[in-house]
Every structure is written in structure tokens, then in C-alpha cells.
N, CA, C and O atoms as a CHARMM CRD file, in Angstrom:
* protein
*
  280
    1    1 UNK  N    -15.25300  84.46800-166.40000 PROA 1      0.00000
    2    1 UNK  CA   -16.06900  84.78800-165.23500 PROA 1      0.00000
    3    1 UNK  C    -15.64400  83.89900-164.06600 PROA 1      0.00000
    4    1 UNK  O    -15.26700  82.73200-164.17300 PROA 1      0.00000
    5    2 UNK  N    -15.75200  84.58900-162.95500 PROA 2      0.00000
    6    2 UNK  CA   -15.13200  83.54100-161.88200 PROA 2      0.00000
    7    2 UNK  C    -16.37200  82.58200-161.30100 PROA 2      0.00000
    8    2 UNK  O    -17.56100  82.89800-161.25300 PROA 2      0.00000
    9    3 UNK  N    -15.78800  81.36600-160.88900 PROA 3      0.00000
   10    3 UNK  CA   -16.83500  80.58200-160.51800 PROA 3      0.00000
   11    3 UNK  C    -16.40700  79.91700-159.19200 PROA 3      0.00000
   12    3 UNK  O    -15.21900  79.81200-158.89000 PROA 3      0.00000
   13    4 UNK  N    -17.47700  79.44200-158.35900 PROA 4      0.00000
   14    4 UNK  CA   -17.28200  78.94600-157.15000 PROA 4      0.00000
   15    4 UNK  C    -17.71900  77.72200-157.26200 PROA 4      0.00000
   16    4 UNK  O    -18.39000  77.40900-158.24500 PROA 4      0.00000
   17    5 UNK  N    -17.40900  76.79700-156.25300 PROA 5      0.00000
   18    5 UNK  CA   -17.17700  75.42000-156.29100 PROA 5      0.00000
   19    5 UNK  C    -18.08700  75.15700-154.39600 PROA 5      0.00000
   20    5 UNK  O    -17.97800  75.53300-153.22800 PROA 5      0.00000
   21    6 UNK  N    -18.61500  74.59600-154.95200 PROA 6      0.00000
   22    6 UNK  CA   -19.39800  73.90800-152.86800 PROA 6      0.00000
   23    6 UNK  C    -19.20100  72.52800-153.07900 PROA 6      0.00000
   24    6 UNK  O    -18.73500  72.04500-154.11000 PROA 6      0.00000
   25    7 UNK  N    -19.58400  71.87200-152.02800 PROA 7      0.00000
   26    7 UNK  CA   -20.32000  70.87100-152.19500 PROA 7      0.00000
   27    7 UNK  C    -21.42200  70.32100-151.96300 PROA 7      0.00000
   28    7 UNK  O    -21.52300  69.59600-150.97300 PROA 7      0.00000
   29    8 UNK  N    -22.37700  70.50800-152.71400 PROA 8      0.00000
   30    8 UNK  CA   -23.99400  69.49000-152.06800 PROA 8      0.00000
   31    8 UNK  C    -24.47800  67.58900-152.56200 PROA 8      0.00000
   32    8 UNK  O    -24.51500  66.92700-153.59900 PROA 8      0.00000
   33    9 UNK  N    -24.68700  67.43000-151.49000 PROA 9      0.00000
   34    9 UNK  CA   -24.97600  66.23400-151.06200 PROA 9      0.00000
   35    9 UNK  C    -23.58900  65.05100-151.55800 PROA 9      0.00000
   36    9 UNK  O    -23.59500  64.03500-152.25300 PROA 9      0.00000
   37   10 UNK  N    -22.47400  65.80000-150.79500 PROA 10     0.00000
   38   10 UNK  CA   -21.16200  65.03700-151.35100 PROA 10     0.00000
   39   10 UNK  C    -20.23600  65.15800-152.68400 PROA 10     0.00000
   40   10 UNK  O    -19.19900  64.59500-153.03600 PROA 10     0.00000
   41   11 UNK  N    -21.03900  66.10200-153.23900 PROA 11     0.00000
   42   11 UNK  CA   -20.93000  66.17400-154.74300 PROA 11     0.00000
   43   11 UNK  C    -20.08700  67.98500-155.04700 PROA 11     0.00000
   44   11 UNK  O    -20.41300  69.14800-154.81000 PROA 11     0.00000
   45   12 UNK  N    -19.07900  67.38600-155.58900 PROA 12     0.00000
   46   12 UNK  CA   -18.48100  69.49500-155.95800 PROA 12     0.00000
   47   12 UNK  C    -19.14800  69.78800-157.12100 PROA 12     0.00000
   48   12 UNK  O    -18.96700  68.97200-158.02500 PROA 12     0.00000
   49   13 UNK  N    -19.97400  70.85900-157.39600 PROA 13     0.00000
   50   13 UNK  CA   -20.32900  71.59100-158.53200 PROA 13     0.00000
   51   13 UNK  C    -19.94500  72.79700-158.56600 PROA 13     0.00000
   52   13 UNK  O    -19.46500  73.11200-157.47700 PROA 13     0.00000
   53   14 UNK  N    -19.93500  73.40900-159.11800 PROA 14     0.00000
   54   14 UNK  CA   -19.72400  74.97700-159.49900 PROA 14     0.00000
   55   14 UNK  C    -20.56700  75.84400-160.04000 PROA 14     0.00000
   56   14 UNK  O    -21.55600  75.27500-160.50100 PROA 14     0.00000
   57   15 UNK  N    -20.56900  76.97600-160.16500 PROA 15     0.00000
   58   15 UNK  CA   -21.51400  77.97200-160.35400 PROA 15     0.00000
   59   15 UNK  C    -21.18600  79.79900-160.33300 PROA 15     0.00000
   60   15 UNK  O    -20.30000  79.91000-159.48600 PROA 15     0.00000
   61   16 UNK  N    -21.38100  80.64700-160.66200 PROA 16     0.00000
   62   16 UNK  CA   -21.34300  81.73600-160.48500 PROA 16     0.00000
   63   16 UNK  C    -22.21500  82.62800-159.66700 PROA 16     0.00000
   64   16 UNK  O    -23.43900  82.69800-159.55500 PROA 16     0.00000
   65   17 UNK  N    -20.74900  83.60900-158.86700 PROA 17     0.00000
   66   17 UNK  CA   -21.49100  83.96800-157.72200 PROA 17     0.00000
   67   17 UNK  C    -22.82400  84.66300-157.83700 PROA 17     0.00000
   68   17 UNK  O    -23.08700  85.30200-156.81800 PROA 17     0.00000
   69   18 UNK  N    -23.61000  84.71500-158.64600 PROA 18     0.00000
   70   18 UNK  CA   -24.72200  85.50300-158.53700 PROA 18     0.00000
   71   18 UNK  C    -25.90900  84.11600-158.42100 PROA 18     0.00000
   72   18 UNK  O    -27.13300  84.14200-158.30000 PROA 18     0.00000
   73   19 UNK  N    -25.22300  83.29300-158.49000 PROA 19     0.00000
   74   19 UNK  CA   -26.10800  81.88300-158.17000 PROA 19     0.00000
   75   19 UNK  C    -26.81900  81.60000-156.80100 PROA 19     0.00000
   76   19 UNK  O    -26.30500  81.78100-155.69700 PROA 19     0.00000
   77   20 UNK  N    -27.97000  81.17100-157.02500 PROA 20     0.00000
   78   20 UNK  CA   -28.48900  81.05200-155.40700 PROA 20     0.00000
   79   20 UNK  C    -28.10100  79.33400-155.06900 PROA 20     0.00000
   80   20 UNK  O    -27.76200  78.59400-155.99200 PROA 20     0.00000
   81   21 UNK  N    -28.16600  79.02500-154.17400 PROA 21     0.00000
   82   21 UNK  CA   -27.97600  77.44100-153.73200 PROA 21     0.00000
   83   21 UNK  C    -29.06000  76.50800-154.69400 PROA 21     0.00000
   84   21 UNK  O    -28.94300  75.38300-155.18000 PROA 21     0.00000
   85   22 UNK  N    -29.76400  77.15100-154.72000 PROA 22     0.00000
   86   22 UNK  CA   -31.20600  76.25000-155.61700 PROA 22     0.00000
   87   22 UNK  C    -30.76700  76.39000-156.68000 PROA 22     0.00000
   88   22 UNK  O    -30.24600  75.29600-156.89600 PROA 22     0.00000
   89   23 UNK  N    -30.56000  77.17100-157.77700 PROA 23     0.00000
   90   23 UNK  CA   -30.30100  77.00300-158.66600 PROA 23     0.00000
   91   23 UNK  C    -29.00900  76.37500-159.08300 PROA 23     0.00000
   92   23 UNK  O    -28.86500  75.99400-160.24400 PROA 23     0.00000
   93   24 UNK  N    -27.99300  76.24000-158.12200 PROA 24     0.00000
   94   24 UNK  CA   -27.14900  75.77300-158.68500 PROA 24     0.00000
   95   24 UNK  C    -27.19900  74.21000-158.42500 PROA 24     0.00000
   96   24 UNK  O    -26.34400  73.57800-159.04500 PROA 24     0.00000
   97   25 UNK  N    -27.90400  73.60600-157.75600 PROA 25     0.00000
   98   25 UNK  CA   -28.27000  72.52400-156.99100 PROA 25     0.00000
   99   25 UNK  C    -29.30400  71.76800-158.25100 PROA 25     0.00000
  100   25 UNK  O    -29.11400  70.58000-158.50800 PROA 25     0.00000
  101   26 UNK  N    -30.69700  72.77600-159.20100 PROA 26     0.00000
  102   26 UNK  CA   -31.10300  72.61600-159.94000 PROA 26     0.00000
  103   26 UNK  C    -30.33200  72.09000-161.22000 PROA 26     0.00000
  104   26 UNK  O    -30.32200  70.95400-161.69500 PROA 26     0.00000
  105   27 UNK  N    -29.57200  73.45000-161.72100 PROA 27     0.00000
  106   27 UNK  CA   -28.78700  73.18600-162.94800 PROA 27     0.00000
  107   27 UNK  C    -27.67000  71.88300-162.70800 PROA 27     0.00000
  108   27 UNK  O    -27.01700  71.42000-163.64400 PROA 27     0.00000
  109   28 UNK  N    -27.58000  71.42700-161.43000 PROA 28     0.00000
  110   28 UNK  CA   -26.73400  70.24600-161.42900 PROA 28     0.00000
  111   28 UNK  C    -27.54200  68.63700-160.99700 PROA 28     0.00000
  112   28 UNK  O    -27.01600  67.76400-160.30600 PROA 28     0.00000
  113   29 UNK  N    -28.56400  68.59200-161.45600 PROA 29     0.00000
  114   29 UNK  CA   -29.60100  68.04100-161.36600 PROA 29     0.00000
  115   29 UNK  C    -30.03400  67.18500-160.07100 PROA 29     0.00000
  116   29 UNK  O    -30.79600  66.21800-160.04000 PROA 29     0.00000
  117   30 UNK  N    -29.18800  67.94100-158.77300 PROA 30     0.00000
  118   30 UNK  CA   -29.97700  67.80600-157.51600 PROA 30     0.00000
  119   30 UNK  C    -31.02300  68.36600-156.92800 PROA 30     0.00000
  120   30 UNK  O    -30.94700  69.57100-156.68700 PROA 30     0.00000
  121   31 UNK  N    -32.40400  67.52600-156.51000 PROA 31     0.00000
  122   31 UNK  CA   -33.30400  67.71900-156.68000 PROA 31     0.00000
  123   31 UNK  C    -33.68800  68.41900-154.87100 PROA 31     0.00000
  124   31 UNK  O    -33.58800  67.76700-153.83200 PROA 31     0.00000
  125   32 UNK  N    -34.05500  69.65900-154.97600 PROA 32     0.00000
  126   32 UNK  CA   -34.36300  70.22500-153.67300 PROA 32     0.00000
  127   32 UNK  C    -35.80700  70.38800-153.63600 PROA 32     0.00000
  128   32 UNK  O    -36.34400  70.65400-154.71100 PROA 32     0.00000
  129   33 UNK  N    -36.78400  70.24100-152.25200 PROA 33     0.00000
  130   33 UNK  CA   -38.20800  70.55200-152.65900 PROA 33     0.00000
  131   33 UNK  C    -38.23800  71.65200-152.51200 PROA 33     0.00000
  132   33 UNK  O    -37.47400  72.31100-151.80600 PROA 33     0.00000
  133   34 UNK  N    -39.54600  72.21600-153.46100 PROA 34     0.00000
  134   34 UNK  CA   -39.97500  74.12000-153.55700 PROA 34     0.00000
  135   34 UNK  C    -40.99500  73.88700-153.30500 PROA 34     0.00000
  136   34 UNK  O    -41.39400  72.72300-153.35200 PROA 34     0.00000
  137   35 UNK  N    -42.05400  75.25100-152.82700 PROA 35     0.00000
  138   35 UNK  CA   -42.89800  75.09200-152.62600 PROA 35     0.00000
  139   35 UNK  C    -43.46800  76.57500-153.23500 PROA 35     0.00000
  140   35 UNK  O    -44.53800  76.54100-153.84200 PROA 35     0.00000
  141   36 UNK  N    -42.75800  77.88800-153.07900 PROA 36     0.00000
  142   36 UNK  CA   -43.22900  78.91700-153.07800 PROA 36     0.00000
  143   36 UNK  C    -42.43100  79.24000-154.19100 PROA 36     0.00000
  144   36 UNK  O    -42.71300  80.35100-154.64100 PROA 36     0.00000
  145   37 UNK  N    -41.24000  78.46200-154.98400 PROA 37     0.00000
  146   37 UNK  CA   -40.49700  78.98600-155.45200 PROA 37     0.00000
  147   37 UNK  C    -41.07700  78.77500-157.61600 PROA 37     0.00000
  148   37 UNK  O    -40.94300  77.77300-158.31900 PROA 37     0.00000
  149   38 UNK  N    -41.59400  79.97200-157.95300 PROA 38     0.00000
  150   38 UNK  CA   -41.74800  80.12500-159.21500 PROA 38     0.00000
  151   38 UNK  C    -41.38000  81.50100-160.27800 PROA 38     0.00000
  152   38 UNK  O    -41.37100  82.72700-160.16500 PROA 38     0.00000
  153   39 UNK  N    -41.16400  80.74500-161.08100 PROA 39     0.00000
  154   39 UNK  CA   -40.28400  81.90500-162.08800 PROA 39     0.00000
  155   39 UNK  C    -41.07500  83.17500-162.16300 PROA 39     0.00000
  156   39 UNK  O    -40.47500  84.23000-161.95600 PROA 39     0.00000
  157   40 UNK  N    -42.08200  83.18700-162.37900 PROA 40     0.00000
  158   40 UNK  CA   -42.58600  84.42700-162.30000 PROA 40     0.00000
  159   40 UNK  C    -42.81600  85.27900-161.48600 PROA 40     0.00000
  160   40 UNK  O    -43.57100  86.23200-161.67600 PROA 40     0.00000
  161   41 UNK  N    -41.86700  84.92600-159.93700 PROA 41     0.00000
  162   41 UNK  CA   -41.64900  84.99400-158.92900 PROA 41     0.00000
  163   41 UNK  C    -40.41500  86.02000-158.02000 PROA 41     0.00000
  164   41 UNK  O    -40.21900  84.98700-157.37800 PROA 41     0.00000
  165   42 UNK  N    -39.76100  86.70800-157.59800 PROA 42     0.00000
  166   42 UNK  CA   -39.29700  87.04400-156.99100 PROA 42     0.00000
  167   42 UNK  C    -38.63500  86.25000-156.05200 PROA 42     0.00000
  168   42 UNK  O    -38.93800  86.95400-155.08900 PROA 42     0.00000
  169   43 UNK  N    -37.80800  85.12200-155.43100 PROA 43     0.00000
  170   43 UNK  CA   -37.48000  84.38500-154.55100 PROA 43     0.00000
  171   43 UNK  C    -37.48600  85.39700-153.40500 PROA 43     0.00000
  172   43 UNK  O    -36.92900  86.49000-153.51300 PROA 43     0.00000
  173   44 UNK  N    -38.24400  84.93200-152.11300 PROA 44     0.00000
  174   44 UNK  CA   -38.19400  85.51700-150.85900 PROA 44     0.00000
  175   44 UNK  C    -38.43800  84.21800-149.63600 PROA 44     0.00000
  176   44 UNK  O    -39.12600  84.47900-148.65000 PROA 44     0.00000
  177   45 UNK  N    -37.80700  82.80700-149.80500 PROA 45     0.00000
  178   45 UNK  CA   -37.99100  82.40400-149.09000 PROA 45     0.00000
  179   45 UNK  C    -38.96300  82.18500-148.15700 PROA 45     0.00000
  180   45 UNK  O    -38.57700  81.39300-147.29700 PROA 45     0.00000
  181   46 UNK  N    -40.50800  82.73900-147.93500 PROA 46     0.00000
  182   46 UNK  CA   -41.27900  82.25900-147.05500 PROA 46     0.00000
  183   46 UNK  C    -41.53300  81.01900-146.63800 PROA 46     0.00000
  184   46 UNK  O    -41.83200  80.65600-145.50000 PROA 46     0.00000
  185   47 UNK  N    -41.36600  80.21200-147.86300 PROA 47     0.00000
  186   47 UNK  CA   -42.28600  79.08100-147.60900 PROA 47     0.00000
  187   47 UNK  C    -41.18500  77.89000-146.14000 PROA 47     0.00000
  188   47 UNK  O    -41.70900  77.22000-145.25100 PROA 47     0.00000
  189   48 UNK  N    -39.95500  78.00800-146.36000 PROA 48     0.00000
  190   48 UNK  CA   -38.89800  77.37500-146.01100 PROA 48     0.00000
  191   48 UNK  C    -38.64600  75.85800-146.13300 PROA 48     0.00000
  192   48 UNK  O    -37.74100  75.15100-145.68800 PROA 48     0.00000
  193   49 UNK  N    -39.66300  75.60100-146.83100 PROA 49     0.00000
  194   49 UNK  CA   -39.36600  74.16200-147.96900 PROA 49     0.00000
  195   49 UNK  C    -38.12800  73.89800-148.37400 PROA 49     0.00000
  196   49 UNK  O    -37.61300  72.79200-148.21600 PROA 49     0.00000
  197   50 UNK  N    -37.46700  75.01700-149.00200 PROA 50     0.00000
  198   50 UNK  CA   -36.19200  74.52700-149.53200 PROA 50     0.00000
  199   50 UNK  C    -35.13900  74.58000-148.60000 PROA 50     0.00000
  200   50 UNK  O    -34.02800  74.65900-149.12600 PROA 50     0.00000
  201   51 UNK  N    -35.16300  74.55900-147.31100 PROA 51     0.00000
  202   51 UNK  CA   -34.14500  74.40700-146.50500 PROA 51     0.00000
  203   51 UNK  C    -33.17600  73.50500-146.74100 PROA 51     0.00000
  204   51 UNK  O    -33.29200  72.34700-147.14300 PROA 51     0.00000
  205   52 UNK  N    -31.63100  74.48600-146.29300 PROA 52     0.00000
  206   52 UNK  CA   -30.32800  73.44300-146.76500 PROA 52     0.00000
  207   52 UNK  C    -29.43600  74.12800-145.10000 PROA 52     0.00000
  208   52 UNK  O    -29.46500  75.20700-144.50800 PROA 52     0.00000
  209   53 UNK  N    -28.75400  72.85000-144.88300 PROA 53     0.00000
  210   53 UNK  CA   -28.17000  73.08900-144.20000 PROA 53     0.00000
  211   53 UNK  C    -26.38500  73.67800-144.49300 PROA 53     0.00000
  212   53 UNK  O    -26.00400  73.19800-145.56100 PROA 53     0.00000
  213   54 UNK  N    -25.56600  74.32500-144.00000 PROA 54     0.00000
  214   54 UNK  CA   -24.56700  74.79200-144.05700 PROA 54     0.00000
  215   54 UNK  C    -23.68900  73.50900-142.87600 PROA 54     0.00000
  216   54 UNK  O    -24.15800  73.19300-141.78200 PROA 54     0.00000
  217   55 UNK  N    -22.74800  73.11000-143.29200 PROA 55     0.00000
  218   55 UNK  CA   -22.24600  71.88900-142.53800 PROA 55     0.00000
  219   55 UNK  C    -21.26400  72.39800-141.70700 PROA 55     0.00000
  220   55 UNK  O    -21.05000  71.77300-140.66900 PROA 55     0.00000
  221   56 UNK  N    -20.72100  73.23800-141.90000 PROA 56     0.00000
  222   56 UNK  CA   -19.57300  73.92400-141.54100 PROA 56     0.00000
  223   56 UNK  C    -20.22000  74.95400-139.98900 PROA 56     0.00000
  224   56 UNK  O    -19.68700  75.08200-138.88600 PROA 56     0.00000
  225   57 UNK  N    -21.20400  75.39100-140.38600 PROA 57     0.00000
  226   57 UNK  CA   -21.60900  76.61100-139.65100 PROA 57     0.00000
  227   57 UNK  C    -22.87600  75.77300-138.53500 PROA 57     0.00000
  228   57 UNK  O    -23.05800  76.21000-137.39800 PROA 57     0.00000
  229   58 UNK  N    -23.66200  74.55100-139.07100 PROA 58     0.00000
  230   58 UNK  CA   -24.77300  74.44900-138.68700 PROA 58     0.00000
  231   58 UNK  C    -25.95100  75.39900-139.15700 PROA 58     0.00000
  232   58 UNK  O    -27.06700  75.07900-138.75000 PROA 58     0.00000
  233   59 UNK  N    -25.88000  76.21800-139.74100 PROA 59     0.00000
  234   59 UNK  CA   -26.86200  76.97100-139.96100 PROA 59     0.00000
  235   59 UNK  C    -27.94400  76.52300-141.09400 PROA 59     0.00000
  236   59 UNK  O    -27.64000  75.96200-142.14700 PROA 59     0.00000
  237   60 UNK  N    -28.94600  76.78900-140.78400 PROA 60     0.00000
  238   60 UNK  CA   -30.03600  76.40200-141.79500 PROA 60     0.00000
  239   60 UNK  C    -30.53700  77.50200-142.58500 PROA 60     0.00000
  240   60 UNK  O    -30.63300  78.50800-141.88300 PROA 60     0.00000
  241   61 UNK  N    -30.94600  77.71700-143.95800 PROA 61     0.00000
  242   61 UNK  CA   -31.26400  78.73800-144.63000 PROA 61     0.00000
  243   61 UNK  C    -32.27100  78.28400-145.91900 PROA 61     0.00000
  244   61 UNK  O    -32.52000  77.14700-146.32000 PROA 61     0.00000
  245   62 UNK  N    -32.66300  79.34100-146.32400 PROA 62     0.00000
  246   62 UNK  CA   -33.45500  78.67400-147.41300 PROA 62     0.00000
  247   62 UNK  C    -32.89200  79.09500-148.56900 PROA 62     0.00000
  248   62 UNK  O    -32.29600  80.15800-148.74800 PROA 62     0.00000
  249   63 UNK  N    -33.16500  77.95400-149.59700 PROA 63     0.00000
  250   63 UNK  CA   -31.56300  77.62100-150.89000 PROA 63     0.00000
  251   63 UNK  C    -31.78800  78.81600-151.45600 PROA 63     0.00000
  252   63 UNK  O    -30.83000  79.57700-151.59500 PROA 63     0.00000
  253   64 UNK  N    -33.49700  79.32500-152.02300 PROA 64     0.00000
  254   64 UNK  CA   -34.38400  79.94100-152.97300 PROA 64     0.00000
  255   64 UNK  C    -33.22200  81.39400-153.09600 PROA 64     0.00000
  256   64 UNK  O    -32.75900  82.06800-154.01700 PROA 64     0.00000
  257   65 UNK  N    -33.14900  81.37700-152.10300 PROA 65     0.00000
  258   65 UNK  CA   -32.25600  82.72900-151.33500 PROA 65     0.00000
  259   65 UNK  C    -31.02800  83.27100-150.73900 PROA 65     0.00000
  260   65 UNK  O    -30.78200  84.38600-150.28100 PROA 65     0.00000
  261   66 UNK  N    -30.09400  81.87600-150.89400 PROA 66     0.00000
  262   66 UNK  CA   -28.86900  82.10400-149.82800 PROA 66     0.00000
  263   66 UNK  C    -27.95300  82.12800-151.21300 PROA 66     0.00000
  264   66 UNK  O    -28.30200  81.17100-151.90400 PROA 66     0.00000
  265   67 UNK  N    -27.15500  82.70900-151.70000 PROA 67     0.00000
  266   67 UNK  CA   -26.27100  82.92400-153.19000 PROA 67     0.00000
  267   67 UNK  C    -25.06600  81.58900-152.32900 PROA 67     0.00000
  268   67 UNK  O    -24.88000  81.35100-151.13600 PROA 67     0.00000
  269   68 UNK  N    -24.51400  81.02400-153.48500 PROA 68     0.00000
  270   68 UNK  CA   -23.54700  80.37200-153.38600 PROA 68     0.00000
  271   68 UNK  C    -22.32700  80.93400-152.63100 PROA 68     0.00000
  272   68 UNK  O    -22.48500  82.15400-152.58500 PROA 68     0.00000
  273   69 UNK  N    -21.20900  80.59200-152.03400 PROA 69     0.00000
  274   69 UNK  CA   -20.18200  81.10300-151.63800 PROA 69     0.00000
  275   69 UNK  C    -19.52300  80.10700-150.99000 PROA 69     0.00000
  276   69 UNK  O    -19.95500  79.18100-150.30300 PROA 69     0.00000
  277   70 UNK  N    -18.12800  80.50000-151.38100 PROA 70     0.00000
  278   70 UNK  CA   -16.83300  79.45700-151.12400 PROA 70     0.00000
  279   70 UNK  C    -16.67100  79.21600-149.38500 PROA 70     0.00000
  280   70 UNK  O    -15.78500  78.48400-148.94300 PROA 70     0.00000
């Protein structure tokens, strides 16, 4: 399976593209705050707690929701 590589908070992890930023940030045991975000849940970003910034772009997004990409 192909996997993608970022970096958050200085750090390269990897993940598969069907990965959202939170979860891959989770499974690599960097800790992002949630607020709205629960499993029995649907992720739709309202709350915007989990905001991450994009360094490259400036853009701000919320993790719950933005899929990983190279």
C-alpha cells in the first residue's frame, strides 16, 4: 500500500492516504486538542480545536478533516 510521509511538529511520520492529519498525528503519538472529535462520530470539523497549520501554504485547517498529502 502506498504511504505518505509529512512532517508534524519537526518530526517525519507516515501514513496512508486515506489518513486524516489527526489520526496520523494520533497513531504517532502527537498529541493534538479535540473537542468535537469522537468515534462514534462522523468528523466534520466544527468545533476548530484541532487546528493545524500548513507551513508551506500558511493555511490553517482542521486536522479532524484535512487527509494527509505529500
Amino acid at each position: 500500500m502506498e504511504t505518505i510521509t509529512i512532517t508534524l511538529n519537526g518530526r517525519e511520520v507516515s501514513g496512508h492516504p486515506a489518513m486524516t492529519v489527526l489520526e496520523l498525528a494520533s497513531e504517532s503519538g502527537i498529541k493534538i486538542p479535540t473537542l468535537c472529535n469522537d468515534s462514534h462520530l462522523a468528523p466534520f470539523g466544527a468545533c476548530r480545536i484541532c487546528i493545524v497549520e500548513d507551513e508551506r501554504s500558511g493555511a490553517l485547517m482542521a486536522s479532524c478533516v484535512t487527509p494527509i498529502a505529500s
